[in-house]
C-alpha positions as CSV (number, residue, x, y, z in Angstrom):
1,X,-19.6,-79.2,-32.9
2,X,-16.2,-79.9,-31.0
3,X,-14.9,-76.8,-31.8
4,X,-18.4,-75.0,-30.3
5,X,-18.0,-76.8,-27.0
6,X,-14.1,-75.8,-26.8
7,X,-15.7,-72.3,-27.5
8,X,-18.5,-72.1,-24.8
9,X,-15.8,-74.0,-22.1
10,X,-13.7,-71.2,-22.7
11,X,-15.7,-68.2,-22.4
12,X,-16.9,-69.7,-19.4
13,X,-13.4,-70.1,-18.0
14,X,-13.1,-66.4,-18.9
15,X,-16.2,-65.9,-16.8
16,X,-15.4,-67.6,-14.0
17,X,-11.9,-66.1,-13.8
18,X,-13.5,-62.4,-14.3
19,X,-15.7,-63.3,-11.2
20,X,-12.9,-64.9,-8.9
21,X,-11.2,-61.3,-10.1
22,X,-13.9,-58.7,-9.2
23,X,-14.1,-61.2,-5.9
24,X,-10.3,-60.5,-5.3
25,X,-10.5,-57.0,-6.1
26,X,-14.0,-56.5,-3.8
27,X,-12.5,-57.9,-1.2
28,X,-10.6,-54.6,-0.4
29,X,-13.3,-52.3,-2.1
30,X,-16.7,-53.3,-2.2
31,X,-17.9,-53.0,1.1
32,X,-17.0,-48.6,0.8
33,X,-20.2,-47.1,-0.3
34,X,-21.8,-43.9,0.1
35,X,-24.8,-45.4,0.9
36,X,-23.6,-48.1,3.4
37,X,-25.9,-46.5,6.1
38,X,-28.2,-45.5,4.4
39,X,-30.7,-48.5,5.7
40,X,-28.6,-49.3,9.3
41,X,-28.2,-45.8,10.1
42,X,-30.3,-43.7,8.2
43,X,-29.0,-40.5,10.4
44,X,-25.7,-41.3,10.8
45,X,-24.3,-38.4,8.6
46,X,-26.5,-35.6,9.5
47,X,-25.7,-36.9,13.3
48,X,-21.7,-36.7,12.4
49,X,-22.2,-33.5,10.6
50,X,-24.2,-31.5,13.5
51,X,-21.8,-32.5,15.7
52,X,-18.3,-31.4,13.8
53,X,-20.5,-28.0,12.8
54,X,-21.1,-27.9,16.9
55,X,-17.4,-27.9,17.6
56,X,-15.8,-26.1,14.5
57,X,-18.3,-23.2,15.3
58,X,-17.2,-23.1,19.2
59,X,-13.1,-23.5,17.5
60,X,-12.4,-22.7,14.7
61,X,-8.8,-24.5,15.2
62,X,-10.8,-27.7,15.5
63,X,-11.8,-28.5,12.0
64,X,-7.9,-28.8,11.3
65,X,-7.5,-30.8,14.2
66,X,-10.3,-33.0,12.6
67,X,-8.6,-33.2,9.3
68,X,-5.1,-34.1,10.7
69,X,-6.6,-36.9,12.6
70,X,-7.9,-38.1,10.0
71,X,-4.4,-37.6,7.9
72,X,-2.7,-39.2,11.0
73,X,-4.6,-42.0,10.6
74,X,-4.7,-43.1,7.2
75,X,-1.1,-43.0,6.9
76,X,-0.1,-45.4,9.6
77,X,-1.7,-48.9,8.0
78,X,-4.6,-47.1,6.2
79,X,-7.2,-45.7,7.6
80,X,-8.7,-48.1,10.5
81,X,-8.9,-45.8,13.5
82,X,-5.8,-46.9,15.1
83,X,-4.8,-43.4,16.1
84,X,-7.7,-43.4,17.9
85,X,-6.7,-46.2,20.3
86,X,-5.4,-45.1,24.2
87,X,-2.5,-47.6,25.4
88,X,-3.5,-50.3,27.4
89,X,-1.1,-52.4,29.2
90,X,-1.4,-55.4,25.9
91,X,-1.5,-52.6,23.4
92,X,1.0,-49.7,22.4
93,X,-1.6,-47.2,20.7
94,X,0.3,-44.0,18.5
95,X,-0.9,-41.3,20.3
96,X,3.0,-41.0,22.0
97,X,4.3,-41.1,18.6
98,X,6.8,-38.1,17.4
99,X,4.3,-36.5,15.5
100,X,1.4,-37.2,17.5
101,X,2.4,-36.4,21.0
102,X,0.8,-32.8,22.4
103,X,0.0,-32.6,19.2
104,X,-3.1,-34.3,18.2
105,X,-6.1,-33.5,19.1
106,X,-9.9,-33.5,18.4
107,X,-10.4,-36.8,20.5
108,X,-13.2,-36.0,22.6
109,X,-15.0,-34.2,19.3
110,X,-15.1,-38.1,18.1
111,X,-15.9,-39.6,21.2
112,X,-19.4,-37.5,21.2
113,X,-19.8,-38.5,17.7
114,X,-19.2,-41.8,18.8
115,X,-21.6,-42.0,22.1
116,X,-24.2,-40.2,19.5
117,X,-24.3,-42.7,17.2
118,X,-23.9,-45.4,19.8
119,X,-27.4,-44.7,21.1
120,X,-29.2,-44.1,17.7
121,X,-27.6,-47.6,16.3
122,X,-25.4,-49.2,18.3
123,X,-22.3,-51.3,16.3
124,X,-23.3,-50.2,13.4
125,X,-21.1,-47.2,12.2
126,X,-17.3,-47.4,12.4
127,X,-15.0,-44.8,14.1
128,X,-12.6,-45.2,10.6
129,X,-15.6,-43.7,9.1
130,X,-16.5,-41.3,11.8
131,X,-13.0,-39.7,11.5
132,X,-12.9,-39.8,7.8
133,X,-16.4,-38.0,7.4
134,X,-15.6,-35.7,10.4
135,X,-12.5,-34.7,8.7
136,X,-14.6,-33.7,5.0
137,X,-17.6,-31.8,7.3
138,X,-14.2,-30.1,8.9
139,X,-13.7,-28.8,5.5
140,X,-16.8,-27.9,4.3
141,X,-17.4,-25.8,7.7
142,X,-14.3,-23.8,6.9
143,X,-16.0,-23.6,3.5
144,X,-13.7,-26.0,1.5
145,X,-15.2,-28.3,-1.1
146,X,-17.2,-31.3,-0.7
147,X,-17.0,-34.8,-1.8
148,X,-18.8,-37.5,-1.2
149,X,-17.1,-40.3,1.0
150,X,-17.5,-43.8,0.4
151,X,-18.1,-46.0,3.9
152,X,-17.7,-49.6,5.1
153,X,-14.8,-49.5,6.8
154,X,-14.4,-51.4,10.1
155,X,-11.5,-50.7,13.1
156,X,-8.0,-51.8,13.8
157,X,-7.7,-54.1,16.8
158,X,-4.0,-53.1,17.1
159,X,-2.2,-50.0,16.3
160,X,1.9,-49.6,15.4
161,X,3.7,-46.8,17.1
162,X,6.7,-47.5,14.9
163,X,4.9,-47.3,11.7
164,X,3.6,-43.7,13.3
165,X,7.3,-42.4,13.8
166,X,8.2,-43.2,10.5
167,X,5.2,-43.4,7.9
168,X,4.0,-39.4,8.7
169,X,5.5,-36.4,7.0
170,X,7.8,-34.6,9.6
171,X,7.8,-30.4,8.9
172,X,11.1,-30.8,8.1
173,X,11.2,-32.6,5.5
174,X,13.0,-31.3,2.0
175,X,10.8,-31.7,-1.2
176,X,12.3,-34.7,-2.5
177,X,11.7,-36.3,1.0
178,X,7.9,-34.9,0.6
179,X,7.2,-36.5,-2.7
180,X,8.9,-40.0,-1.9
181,X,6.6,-40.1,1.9
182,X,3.6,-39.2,-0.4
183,X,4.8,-41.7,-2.9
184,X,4.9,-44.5,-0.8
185,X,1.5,-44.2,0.0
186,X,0.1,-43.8,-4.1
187,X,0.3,-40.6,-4.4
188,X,1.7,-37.9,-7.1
189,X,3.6,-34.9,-6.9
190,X,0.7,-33.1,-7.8
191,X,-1.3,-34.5,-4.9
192,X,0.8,-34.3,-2.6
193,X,1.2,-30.6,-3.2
194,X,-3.0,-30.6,-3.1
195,X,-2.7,-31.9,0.0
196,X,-0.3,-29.4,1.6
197,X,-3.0,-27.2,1.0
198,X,-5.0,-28.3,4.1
199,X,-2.0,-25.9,5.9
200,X,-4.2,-23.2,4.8
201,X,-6.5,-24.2,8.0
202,X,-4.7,-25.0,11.4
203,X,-1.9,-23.9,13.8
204,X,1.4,-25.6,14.3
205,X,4.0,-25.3,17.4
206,X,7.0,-23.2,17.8
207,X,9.1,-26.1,18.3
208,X,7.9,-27.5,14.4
209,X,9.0,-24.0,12.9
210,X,11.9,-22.4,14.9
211,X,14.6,-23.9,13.0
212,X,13.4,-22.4,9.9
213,X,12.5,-19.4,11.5
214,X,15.9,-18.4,13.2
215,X,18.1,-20.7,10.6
216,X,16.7,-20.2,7.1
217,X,17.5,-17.5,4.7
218,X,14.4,-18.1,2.3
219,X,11.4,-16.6,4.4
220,X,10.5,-13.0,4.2
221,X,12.0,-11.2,7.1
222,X,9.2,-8.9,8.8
223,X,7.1,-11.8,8.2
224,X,10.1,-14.0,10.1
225,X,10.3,-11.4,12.8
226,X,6.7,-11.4,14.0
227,X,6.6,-14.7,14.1
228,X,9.5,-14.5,16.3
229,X,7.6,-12.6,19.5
230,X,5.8,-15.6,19.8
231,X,8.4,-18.5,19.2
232,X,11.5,-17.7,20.9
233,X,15.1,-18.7,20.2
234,X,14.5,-21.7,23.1
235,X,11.3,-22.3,25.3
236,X,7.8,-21.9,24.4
237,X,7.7,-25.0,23.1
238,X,3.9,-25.2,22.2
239,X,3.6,-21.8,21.6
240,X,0.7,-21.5,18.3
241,X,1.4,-19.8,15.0
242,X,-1.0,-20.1,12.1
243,X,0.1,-22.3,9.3
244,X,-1.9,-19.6,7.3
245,X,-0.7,-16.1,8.0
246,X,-3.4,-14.3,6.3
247,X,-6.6,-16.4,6.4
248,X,-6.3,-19.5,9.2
249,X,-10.0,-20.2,9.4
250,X,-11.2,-20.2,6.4
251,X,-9.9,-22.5,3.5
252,X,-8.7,-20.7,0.4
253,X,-5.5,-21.0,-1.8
254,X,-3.4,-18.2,0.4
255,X,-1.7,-21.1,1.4
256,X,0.0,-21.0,-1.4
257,X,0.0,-17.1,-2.2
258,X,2.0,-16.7,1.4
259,X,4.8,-19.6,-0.3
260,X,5.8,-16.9,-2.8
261,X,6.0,-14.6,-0.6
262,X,8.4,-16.7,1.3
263,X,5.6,-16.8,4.1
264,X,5.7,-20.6,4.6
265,X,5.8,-21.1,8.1
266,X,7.3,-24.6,8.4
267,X,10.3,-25.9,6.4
268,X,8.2,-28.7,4.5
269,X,5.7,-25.5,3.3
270,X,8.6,-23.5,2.3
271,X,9.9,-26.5,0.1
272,X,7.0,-26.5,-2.5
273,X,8.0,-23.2,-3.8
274,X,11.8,-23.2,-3.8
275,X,12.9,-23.2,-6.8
276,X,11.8,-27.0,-7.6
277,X,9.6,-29.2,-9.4
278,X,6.5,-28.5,-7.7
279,X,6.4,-24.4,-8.4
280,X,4.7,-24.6,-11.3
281,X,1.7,-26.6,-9.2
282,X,1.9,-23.8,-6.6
283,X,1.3,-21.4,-9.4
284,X,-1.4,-23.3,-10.9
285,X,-3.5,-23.1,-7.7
286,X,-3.0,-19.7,-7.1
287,X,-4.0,-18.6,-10.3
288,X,-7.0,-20.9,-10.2
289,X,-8.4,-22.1,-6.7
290,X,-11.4,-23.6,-8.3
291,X,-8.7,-26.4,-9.7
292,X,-7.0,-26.3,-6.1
293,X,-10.5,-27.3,-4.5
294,X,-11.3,-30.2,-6.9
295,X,-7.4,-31.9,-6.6
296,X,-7.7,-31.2,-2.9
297,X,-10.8,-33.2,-3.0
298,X,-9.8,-35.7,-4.8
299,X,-7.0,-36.3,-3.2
300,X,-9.1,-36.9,-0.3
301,X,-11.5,-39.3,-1.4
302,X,-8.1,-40.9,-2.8
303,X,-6.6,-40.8,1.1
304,X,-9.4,-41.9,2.7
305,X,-9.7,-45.4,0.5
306,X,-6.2,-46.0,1.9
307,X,-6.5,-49.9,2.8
308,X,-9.6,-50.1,4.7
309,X,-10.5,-52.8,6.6
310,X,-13.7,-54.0,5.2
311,X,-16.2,-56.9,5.5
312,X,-15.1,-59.4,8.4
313,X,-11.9,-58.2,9.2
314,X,-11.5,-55.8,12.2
315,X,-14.5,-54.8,14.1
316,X,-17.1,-51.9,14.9
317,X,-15.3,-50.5,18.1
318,X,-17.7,-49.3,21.0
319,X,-15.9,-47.2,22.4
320,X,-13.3,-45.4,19.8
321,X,-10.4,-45.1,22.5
322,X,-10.1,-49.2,22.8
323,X,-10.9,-52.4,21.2
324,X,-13.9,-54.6,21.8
């Protein structure tokens, strides 16, 4: 009879410290659900949807601008919608950061989003998970792959212009440099290369690439030299070239077809097909871009579950630019 009791207090020791451990661990998932709006907001997704299809179809530039936001974002201090955040004279935001400054864009895209779904429910959805399901419609209007997004996040009421300068992959970082800054974050090689592949959507500026372009040996010269009549040895600064020579609006795996070629525009491109550890990835997606499209939306999901603010910390912002 002892040795019952001993039995039954045990398991539910074992019960209670399962519980206290699926408490712990909710605490930085639970709340992200696909279905999180589904009763507050019932329209919240077709609403984000119609309007990222609105501006992609007017730009195509634009659903790359959404998916680096998005990017830019998740990597400073998870994805909270801190990149989002104008300066205020109590609050340095990170849109003066290095790799932000004349650089990112898509702003007012998610402020319509925003006053949209401010007058169908107001405080309800998050602008973490406006930019994170405006970034995946992005891709799916440039006819990438889908995947569904959990949601539940809630906004950052402060923003770190330090962790911007030096938690975002510069373009000219060397591979080993690549895979440690994706590293950091949880990722693998393999993702990180996934990843890389958004370059097949989106420009960049002449002052990103014009090292490579007038320094580098390993980049096919006719394709160096047009690129060269629109980024000059000095000036032209912000002067575009696609990141995609071949097919810029659509997303497909020439990405990676252009980095055998020696077509990679910046330095960090160039770097997954050099001779290195991540060649034989390259090779994978270009011989199979149905495996590209599922790691590349993996890797997404993956991204956008980078430490959200859930439950009662942060806040549903307002207004995207500032806090409540």
């Amino acid at each position: 009879m002892g040795s019952y009791h001993a039995g039954s207090c045990t398991a539910t020791n074992i019960k209670i410290s399962f519980s206290l451990f699926l408490l712990l661990v909710g605490v930085a998932s639970a709340q992200l659900s696909p279905t999180f709006y589904s009763t507050s907001c019932p329209n919240a997704l077709s609403t984000i949807k119609s309007a990222v299809d609105s501006a992609v179809s007017k730009e195509a530039r634009m659903g790359a601008s959404l998916l680096r936001l998005h990017f830019h974002d998740c990597f400073v201090n998870g994805c909270d919608a801190s990149v989002l955040l104008d300066d205020t004279a109590s609050l340095t935001g990170e849109k003066t950061a290095g790799p932000n400054a004349n650089s990112l864009r898509g702003f007012e895209v998610i402020d319509t989003i925003k006053t949209q779904l401010e007058s169908l429910c107001p405080k309800v959805v998050s602008c973490a998970d406006i930019l994170t399901v405006a970034a995946r419609d992005s891709i799916v209007a440039l006819r990438g792959p889908t995947y569904t997004v959990p949601l539940g996040r809630r906004d950052a009421t402060t923003a770190s212009l330090s962790a911007a300068n030096s938690n975002i992959p510069g373009p000219q970082l060397n591979l080993a440099a690549l895979i440690s800054a994706f590293s950091n974050k949880g990722f693998t090689a393999r993702e990180m290369v996934a990843l890389s592949g958004s370059h097949t959507i989106g420009q960049a500026r002449c002052t990103t690439f014009r090292n490579r372009l007038y320094n580098e040996a390993n980049i096919n010269a006719s394709f160096a030299t047009s690129v060269k009549s629109q980024c000059p040895s000095s000036g032209g600064d912000n002067t575009l070239s696609p990141l995609d020579v071949t097919s810029p609006t659509s997303f497909d795996n020439a990405y990676f077809r252009n980095l055998v070629s020696q077509k990679g525009l910046l330095h960090s491109d160039q770097q997954l097909y050099s001779g290195g550890s991540t060649n034989t990835i390259v090779d994978a997606y270009i011989s199979n871009t149905g495996t590209f499209r599922a790691d590349f939306a993996n890797a997404m999901k993956k991204m956008g579950n980078l430490s959200p603010l859930t439950g009662t910390n942060g806040q549903i912002r307002t207004n995207c630019r500032k806090v409540n």
